[in-house]
C-alpha positions as CSV (number, residue, x, y, z in Angstrom):
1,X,-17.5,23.3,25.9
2,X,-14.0,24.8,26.4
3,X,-11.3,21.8,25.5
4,X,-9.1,24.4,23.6
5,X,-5.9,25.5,24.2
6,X,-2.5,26.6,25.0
7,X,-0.3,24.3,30.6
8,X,2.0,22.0,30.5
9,X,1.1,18.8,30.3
10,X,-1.5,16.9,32.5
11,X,-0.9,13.2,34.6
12,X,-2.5,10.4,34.4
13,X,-3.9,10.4,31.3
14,X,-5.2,14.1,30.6
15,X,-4.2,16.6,28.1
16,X,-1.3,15.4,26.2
17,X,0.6,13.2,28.3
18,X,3.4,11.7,26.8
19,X,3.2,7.6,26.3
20,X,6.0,5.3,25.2
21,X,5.0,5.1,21.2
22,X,3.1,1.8,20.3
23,X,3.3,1.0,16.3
24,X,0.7,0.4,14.7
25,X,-1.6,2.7,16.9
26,X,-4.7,4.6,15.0
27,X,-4.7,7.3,12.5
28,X,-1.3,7.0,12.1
29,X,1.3,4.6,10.8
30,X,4.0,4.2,13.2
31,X,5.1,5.8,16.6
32,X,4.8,9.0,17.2
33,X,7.8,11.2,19.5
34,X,8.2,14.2,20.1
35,X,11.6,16.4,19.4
36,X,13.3,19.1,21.1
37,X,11.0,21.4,19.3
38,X,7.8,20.1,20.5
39,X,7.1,19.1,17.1
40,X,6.2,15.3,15.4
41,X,8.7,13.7,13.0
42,X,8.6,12.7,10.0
43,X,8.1,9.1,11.1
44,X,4.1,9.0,11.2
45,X,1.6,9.8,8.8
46,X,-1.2,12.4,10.3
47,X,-4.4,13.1,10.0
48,X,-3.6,16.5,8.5
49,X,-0.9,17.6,6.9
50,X,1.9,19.9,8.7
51,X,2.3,23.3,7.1
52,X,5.2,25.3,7.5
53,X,7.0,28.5,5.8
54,X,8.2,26.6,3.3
55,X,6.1,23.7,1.7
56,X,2.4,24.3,1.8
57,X,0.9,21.6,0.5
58,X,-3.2,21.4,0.9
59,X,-5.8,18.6,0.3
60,X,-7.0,18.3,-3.2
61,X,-10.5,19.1,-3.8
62,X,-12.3,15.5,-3.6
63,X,-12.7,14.1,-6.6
64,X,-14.6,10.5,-7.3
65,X,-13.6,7.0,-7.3
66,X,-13.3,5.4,-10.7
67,X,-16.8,5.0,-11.4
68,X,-18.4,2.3,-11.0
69,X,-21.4,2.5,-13.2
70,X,-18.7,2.8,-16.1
71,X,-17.4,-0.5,-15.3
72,X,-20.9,-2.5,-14.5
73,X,-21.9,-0.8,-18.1
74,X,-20.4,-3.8,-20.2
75,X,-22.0,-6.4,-17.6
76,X,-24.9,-4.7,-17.9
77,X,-24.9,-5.0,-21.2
78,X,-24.2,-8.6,-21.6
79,X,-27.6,-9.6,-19.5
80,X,-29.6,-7.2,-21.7
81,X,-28.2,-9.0,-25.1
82,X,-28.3,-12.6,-23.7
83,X,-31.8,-11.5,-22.3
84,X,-32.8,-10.4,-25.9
85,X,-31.0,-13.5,-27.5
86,X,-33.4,-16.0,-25.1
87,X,-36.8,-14.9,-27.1
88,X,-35.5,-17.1,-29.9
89,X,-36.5,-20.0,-27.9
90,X,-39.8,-18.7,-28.1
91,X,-43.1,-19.1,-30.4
92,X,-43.1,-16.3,-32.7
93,X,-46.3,-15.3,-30.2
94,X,-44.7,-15.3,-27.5
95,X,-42.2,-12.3,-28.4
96,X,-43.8,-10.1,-26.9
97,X,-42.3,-6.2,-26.1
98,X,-43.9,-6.5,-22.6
99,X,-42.2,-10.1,-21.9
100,X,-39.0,-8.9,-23.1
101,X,-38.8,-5.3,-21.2
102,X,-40.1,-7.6,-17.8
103,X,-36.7,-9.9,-18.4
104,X,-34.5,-7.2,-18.4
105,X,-35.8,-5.2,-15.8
106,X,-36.2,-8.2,-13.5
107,X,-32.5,-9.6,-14.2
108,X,-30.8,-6.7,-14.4
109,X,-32.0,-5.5,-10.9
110,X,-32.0,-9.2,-9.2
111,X,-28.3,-8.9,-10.2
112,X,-27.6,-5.3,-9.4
113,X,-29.3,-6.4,-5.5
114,X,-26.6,-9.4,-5.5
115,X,-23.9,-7.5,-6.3
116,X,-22.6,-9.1,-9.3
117,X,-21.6,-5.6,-11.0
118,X,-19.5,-4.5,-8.2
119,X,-15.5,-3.8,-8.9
120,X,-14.0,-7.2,-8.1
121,X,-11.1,-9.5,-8.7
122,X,-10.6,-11.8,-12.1
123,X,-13.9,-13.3,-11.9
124,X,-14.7,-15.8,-14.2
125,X,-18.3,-17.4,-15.5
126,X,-18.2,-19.9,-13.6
127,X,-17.8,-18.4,-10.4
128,X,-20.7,-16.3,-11.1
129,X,-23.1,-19.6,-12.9
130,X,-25.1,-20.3,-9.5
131,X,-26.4,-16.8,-8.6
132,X,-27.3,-15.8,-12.6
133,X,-29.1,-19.3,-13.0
134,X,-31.1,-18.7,-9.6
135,X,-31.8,-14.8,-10.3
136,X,-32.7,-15.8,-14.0
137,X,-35.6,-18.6,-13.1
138,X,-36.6,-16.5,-10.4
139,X,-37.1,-13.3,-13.0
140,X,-38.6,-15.9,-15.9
141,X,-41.2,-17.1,-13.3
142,X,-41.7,-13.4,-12.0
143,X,-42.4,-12.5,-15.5
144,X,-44.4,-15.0,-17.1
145,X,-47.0,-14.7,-14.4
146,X,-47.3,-11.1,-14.7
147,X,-47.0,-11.4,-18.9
148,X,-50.1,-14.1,-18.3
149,X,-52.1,-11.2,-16.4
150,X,-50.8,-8.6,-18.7
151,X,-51.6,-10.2,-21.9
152,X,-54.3,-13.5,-21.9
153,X,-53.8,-15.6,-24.1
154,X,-50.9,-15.6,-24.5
155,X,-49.3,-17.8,-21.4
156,X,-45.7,-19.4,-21.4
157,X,-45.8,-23.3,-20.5
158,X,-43.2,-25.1,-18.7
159,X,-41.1,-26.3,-21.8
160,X,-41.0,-22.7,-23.2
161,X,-39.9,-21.2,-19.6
162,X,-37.4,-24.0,-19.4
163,X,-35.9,-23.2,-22.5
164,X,-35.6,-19.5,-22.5
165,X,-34.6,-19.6,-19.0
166,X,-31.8,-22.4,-19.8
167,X,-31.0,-20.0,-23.3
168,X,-30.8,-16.7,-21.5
169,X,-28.5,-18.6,-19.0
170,X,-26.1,-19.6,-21.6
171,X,-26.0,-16.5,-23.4
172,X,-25.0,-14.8,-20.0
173,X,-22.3,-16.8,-19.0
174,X,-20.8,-16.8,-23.0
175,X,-21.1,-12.6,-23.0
176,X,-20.0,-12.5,-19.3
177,X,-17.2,-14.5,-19.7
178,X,-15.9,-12.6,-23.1
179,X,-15.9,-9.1,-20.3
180,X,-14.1,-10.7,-18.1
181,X,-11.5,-12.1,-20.7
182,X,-11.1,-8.7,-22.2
183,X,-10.6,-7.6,-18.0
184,X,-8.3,-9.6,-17.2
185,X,-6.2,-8.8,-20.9
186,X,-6.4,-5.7,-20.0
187,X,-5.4,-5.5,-16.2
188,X,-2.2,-7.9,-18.0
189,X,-1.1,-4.4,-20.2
190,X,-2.5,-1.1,-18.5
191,X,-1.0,-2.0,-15.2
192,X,-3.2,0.9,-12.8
193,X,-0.5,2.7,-10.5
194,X,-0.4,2.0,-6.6
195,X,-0.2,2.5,-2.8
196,X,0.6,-0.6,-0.5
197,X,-0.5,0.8,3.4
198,X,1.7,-1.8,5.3
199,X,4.8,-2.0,7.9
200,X,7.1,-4.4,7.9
201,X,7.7,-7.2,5.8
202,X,3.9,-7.5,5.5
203,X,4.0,-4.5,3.2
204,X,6.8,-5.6,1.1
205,X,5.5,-9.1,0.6
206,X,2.4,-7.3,-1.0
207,X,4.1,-5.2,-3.0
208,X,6.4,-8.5,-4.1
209,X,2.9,-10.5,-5.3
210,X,1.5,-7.7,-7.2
211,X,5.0,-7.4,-8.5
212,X,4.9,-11.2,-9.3
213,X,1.3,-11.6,-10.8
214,X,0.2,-9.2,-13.2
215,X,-3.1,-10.6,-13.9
216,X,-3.9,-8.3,-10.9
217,X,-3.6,-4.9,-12.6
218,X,-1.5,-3.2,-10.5
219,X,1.7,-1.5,-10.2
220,X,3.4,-0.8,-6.8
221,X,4.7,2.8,-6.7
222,X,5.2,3.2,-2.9
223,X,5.1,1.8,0.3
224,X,2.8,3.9,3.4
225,X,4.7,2.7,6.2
226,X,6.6,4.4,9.4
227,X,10.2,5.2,9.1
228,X,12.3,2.9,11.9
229,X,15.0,5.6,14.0
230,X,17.6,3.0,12.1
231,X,15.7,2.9,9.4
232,X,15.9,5.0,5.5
233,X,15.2,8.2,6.0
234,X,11.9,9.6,4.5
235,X,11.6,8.5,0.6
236,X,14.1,6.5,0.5
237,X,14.0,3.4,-0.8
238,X,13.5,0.5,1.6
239,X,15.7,-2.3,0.9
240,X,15.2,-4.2,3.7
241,X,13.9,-8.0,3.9
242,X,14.8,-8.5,0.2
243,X,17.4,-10.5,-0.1
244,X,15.8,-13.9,-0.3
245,X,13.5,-12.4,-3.0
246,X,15.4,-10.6,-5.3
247,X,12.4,-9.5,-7.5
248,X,10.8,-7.7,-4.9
249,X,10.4,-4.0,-6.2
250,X,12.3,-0.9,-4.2
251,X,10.0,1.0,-3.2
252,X,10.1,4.3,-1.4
253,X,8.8,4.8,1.9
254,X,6.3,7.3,2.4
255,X,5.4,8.7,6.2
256,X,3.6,12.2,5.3
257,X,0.4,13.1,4.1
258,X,2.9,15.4,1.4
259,X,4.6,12.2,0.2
260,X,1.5,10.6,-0.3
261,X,0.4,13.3,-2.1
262,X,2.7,13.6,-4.1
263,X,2.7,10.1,-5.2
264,X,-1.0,10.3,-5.8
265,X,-0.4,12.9,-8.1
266,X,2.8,11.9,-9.8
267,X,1.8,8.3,-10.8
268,X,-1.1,8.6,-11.1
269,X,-2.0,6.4,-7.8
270,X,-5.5,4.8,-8.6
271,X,-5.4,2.4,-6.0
272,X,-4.7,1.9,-2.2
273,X,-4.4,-1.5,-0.8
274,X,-4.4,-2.1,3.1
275,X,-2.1,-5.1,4.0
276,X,-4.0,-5.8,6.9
277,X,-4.1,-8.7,10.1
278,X,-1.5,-9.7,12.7
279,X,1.5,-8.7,10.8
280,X,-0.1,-5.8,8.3
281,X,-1.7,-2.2,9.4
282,X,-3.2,-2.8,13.2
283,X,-6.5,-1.8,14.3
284,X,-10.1,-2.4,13.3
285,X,-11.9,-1.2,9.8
286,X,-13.2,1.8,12.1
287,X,-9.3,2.5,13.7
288,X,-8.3,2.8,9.6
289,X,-10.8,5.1,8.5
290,X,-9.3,8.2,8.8
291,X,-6.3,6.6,6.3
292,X,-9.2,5.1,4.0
293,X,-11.1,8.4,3.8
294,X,-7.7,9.8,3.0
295,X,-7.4,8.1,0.1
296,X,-10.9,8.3,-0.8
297,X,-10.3,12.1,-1.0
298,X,-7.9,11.7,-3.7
299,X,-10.5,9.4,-6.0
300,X,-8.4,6.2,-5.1
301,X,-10.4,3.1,-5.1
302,X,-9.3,1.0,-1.8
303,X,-8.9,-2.7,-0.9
304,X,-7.7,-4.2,2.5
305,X,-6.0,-7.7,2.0
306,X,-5.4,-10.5,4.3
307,X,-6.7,-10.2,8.1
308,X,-8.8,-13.5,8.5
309,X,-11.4,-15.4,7.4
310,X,-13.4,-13.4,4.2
311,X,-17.1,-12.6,3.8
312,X,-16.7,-12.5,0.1
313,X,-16.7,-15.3,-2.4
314,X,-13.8,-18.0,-2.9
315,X,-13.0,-16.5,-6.1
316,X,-12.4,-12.6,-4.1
317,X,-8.9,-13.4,-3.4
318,X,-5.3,-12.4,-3.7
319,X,-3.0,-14.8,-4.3
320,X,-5.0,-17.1,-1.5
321,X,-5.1,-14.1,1.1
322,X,-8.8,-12.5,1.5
323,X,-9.6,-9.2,0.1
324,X,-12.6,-7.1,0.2
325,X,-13.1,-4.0,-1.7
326,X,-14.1,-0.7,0.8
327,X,-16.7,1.5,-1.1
328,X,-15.7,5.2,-0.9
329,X,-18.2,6.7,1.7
330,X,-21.5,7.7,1.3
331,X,-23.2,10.5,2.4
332,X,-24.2,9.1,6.1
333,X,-27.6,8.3,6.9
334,X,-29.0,12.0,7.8
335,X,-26.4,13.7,7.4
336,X,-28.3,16.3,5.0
337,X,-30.6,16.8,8.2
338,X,-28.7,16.9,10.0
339,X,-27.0,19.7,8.0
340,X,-30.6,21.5,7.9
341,X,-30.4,21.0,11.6
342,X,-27.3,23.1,12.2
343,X,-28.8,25.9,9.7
344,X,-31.8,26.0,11.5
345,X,-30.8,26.6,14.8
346,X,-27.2,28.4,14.0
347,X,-28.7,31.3,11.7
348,X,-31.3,32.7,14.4
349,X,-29.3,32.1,17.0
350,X,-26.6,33.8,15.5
351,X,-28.9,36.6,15.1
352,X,-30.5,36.9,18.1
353,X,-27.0,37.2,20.3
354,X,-25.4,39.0,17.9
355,X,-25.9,42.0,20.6
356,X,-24.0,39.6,22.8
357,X,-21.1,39.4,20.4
358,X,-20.6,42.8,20.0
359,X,-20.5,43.7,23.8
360,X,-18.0,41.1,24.0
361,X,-16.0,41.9,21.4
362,X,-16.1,45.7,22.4
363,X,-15.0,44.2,25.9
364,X,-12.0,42.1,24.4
365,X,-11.1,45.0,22.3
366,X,-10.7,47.8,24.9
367,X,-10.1,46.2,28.1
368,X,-7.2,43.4,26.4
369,X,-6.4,45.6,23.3
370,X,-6.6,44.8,19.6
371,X,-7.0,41.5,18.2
372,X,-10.8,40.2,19.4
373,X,-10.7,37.5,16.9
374,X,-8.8,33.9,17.9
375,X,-7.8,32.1,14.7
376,X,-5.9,28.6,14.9
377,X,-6.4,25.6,12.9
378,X,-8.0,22.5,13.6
379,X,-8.8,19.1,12.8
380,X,-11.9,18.6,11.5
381,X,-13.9,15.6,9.6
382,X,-12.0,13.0,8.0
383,X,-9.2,15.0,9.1
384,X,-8.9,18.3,6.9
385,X,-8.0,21.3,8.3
386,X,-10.1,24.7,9.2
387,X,-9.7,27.6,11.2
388,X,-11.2,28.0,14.3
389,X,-12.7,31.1,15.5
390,X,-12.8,32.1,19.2
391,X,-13.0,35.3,20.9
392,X,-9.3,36.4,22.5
393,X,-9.1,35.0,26.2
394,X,-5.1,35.4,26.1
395,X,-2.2,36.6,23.9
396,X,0.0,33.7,23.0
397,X,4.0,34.2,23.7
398,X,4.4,32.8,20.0
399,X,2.5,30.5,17.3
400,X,4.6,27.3,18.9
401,X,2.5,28.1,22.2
402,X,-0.4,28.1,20.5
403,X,-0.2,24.8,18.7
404,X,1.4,22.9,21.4
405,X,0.6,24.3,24.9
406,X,-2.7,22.3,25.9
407,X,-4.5,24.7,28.8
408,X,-4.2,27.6,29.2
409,X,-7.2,28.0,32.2
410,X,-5.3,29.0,35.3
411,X,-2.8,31.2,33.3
412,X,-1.6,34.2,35.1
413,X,-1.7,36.1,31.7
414,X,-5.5,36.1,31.3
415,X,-6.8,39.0,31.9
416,X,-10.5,39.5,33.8
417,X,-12.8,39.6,30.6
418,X,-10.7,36.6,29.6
419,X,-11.4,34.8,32.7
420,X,-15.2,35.9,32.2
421,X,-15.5,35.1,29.1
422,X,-13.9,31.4,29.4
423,X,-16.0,30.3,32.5
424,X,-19.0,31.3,30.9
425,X,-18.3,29.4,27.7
426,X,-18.9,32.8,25.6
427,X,-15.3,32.9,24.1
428,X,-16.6,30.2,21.6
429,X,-19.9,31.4,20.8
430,X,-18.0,32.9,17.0
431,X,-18.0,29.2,16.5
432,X,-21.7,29.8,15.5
433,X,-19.9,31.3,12.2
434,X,-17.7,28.2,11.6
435,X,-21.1,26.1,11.5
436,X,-22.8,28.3,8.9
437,X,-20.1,27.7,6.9
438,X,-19.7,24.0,6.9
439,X,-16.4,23.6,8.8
440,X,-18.5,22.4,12.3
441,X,-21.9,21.3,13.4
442,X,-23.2,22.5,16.5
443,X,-23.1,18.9,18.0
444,X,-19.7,16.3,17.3
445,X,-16.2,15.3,18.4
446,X,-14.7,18.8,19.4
447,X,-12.4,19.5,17.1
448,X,-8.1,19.8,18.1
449,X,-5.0,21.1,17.0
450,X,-2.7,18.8,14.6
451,X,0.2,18.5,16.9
452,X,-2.3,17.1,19.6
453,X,-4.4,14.7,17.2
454,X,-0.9,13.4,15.8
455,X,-0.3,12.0,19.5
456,X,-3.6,11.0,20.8
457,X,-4.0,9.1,17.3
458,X,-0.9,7.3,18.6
459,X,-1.3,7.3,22.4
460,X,-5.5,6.6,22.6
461,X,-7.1,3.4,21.2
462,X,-10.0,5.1,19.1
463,X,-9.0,8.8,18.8
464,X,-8.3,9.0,15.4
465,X,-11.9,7.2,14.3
466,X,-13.9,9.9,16.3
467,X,-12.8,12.1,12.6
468,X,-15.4,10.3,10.6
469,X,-17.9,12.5,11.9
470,X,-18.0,16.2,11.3
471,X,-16.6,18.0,14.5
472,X,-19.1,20.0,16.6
473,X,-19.0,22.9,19.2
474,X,-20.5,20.3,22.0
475,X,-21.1,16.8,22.1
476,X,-22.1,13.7,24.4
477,X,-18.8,13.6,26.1
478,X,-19.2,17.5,26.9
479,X,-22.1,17.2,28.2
480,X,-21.3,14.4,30.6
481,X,-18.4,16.9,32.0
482,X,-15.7,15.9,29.5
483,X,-14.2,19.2,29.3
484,X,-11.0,21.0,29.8
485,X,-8.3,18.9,31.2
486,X,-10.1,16.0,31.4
487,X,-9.6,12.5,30.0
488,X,-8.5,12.0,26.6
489,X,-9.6,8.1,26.9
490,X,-12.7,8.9,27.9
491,X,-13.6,11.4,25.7
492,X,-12.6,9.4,22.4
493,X,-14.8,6.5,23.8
494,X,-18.0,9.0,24.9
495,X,-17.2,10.1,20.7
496,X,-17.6,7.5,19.4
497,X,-20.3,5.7,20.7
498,X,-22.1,9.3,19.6
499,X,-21.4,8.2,15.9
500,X,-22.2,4.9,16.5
501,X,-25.6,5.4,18.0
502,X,-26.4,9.0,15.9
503,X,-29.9,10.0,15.3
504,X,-31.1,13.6,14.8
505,X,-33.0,13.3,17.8
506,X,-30.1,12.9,20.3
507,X,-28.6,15.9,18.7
508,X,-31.6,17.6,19.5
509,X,-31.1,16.7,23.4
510,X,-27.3,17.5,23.7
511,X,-28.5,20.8,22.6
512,X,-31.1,21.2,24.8
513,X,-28.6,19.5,28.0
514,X,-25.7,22.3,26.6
515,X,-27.9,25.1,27.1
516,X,-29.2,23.9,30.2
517,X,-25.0,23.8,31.1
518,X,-25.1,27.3,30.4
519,X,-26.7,28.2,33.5
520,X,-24.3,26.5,36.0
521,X,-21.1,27.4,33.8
522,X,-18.1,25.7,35.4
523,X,-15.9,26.9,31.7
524,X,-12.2,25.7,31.4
C-alpha cells in the first residue's frame, strides 16, 4: 500500500522518470519540464493548483451548471398549451379531463426520453417536426385506448384521432418555433462569457467563428492553451496566426488552474468549449475529464467541437464542425454505496485498532521524537487537493524534499520503528481518518503529490483519467504488487480498468486480498 514518498529518481519507467515533453499529453495542456528548482512551469495547466507563500488561491465550492430544467420549462410549456389547444378538434364529449391529463403526460415524457429539452444549438421546428409527429401519434394512440377502457362510451374514431393528433402537431411546432426565435434573439444580445480549451491555431480559429457568428451566444474571453518557450509569457495576449484574419479577437493565454480561475470569476465564464480532433486538445473524452470536471466545478456548462463524425443531429453543429454537449457528471452508479461501504468498514475498524495506533504513535513519538503525525497534500478526485495523514517514518531535510523526492524506502535516515512501521504497511493505517471524512475511500487510484501528477499526466497515457474516481488507500494495481517503485504505466492502466469495470463487489475482494497482504508484508 506504500507508493508515498520522498530517492532520486527510478529507470525505466518507475517513479518519476523524466521523459522528453509530448503536447498534448493528459490532464494537462502542454509539455511539462522541470526547472532548476524541481518545480513545473507555468506552461501546463494541472490537475491542482500550485500553492505557494504568496497567492493561495483554492477551488471554489461546486456550484451547478445552468440549470437545465429552467431552460426545458418554456418547451415544456409549449407541448402542454398545443396539447390543450388540440381538444378543439374534438366533440364537445370527447373533452374529457382524463384524455387531456393522458396527452400531456404521454408527450411530455415521450419527449423528455428523446431528448428534445436538452441544451442545444439554434434549433429550429423543423428540425425537430419528425420526432414530435411520431411521439405525438404514438401518445394519441396510447391514450385513446386507455381513455376507451377508462371511460366507455365515449371512444375516439380514426377521423377524431387524426385530427387532434395533426392539431396538437401544429400547435407544437408554431409555440416551439416562437422559443426558439426568442433563443436565438436572445443568444444575438446577451452574448454568455467564454473559455476556448485549444492549442494552436485550432483554438484561435474557434475563438475567430464564435467571434464571427453571434447567433451562437457566446463571447470568447480566453484561450486554455500551453505557453510555447518562444511563445507570450503567461496572460499575455496571443497574437499569433492572425494576420490573414484580422477580426480574430486577442485573447489571453491562460496555463494555470489560477488564471482559469480567475477568468471564471471575472467574466463571468459560463461556458467551456473543447476544440477537439487532430489539430484541437489530444486525447480521448476519458484523457479530458479531469479538464471537464474542472470546469464542471465552477458551474460551466461544456461543449467539445469538431473531432469527427457526430452522433448528434445535422442541425447540432458549429459552423459545419460537430459538437456535442458533455452533461456535468452525475453522481456515479453506486457511488452512495459505495460511500456506506467505506463507513461501514472504516468506523469499526478504526475502533478496534485504535490500541494499535496508540502504541505506534507512542513508538514514533519517543523513539524518533516529536511530530507522530505525517501531513502532505495530495491529489485526490477530479483533482482537488487534501491532506494526507501518515504516521512519521522520516524527517524530511525541507518541504521541497517532501513534494518532490519520490522514495524514500532505503533511506539511511529512517530510523528502526520507521523501517517497522513502513514494511508492515502500518505508517498509513491514520489514512482510516482521511476516509471517514470523505477525502479517500478505502479502495481507488492511490492518491500522489501535485508535482508528481503534473508529470505523469504529461509523461503516462491515462494517468490523469485514473482522478475521476475518488482515491483509495489500496486498489487493483496494489494488490497485484503495484507498489513502491514500481511502474507508473502499469499502475495507471491496472486504475483504470478498476473504474471501468467497478462494482461494489470487487471492492469487497480487494479488501479482503489487502488484508490477506497484510500477512506476508513486503511494505515500501
Amino acid at each position: 500500500m506504500n507508493t508515498d514518498s520522498t530517492s532520486v529518481p527510478a529507470p525505466s519507467g518507475r517513479g518519476p522518470t523524466a521523459h522528453p515533453a509530448r503536447p498534448g499529453a493528459l490532464g494537462a495542456l502542454g509539455p511539462v519540464t522541470v526547472t532548476a528548482t524541481g518545480q513545473p512551469p507555468l506552461g501546463f495547466v494541472s490537475l491542482a493548483p500550485r500553492r505557494d507563500a504568496t497567492d493561495r488561491l483554492a477551488l471554489p465550492n461546486r456550484r451547478r451548471t445552468a440549470a437545465p430544467l429552467r431552460r426545458a420549462l418554456p418547451l415544456l410549456a409549449s407541448d402542454a398549451a398545443a396539447a390543450l389547444l388540440c381538444t378543439l378538434a374534438l366533440g364537445p364529449e370527447q373533452r374529457h379531463p382524463v384524455l387531456i391529463a393522458q396527452l400531456i403526460v404521454c408527450v411530455v415524457v415521450l419527449n423528455a426520453y428523446a431528448g428534445l429539452y436538452r441544451p442545444s444549438g439554434p434549433w429550429t421546428a423543423l428540425d425537430e417536426l419528425p420526432a414530435l409527429a411520431a411521439r405525438i401519434l404514438v401518445a394519441w394512440c396510447a391514450a385513446a385506448a386507455l381513455f376507451a377502457a377508462l371511460v366507455p362510451g365515449h371512444a375516439l374514431g380514426l377521423g377524431a384521432l387524426l385530427a387532434g393528433s395533426g392539431t396538437q402537431l401544429l400547435a407544437a411546432c408554431c409555440c416551439r418555433a416562437a422559443v426558439h426565435g426568442h433563443r436565438r434573439r436572445t443568444a444575438r444580445s446577451r452574448l454568455s462569457s467564454a473559455l476556448i480549451v485549444g492549442t494552436g491555431p485550432a483554438g484561435r480559429r474557434l475563438a475567430a467563428l464564435f467571434a464571427h457568428h453571434p447567433e451562437y451566444g457566446l463571447r470568447p474571453v480566453g484561450i486554455v492553451a500551453p505557453v510555447r518557450d518562444e511563445g507570450p509569457p503567461p496572460g499575455a495576449y496571443d497574437d499569433t496566426d492572425t494576420e490573414a484574419d484580422p477580426l480574430t479577437p486577442a485573447l489571453p493565454v491562460l496555463t494555470t488552474i489560477e488564471e482559469i480561475h480567475r477568468a471564471v470569476i471575472q467574466n463571468g465564464v459560463q461556458q467551456a468549449v473543447f476544440a477537439t480532433g487532430p489539430t484541437g486538445t489530444a486525447g480521448t473524452d476519458a484523457d479530458r475529464a479531469p479538464l471537464v470536471a474542472l470546469f464542471h466545478e465552477y458551474g460551466c456548462a461544456t461543449w467539445f467541437v469538431g473531432g469527427g463524425a457526430g452522433r448528434g443531429p445535422m442541425a447540432q453543429h458549429v459552423w459545419g464542425f460537430t459538437c456535442r454537449r458533455v452533461d456535468a457528471p452525475t453522481a456515479r452508479r453506486g457511488t452512495r454505496v459505495k460511500r456506506l461501504l467505506d463507513i461501514a468498514v472504516a468506523g469499526p475498524v478504526l475502533v478496534a485498532i485504535s490500541p494499535v495506533l496508540l502504541a505506534c504513535a507512542l513508538a514514533v513519538r519517543f523513539l524518533d521524537g516529536p511530530g507522530v503525525l505525517f501531513r502532505q497534500e495530495r491529489v485526490g478526485q477530479h483533482g482537488r487537493p487534501f491532506t494526507l495523514l501518515k504516521f512519521r517514518t522520516l524527517r524530511p531535510a525541507d518541504d521541497h524534499e517532501s513534494a518532490t523526492r519520490w522514495s524514500v524506502a532505503n533511506d539511511r535516515r529512517m530510523s528502526p520503528v520507521g523501517h517497522i512501521l513502513r514494511r508492515t504497511s502500518m505508517d498509513e493505517l491514520p489514512q482510516i481518518w482521511n476516509v471517514l471524512r470523505g477525502d479517500m475511500s478505502l479502495v481507488g487510484p492511490r492518491p500522489e503529490r501535485p508535482f508528481f501528477v503534473a508529470n505523469f499526466s504529461k509523461t503516462h497515457p491515462g494517468y490523469a483519467a485514473r482522478h475521476r474516481m475518488p482515491v483509495g488507500i489500496t486498489g487493483l494495481a496494489q494488490v497485484n504488487g503495484l507498489r513502491g517503485d514500481t511502474s507508473i504505466e502499469d499502475r495507471s492502466r491496472f486504475d483504470n480498468h478498476y473504474i471501468d469495470h467497478w462494482s461494489l463487489w470487487q471492492d469487497v475482494c480487494i479488501i479482503i486480498r489487502t488484508a490477506l497482504s497484510l500477512v506476508r508484508p513486503a511494505g515500501s
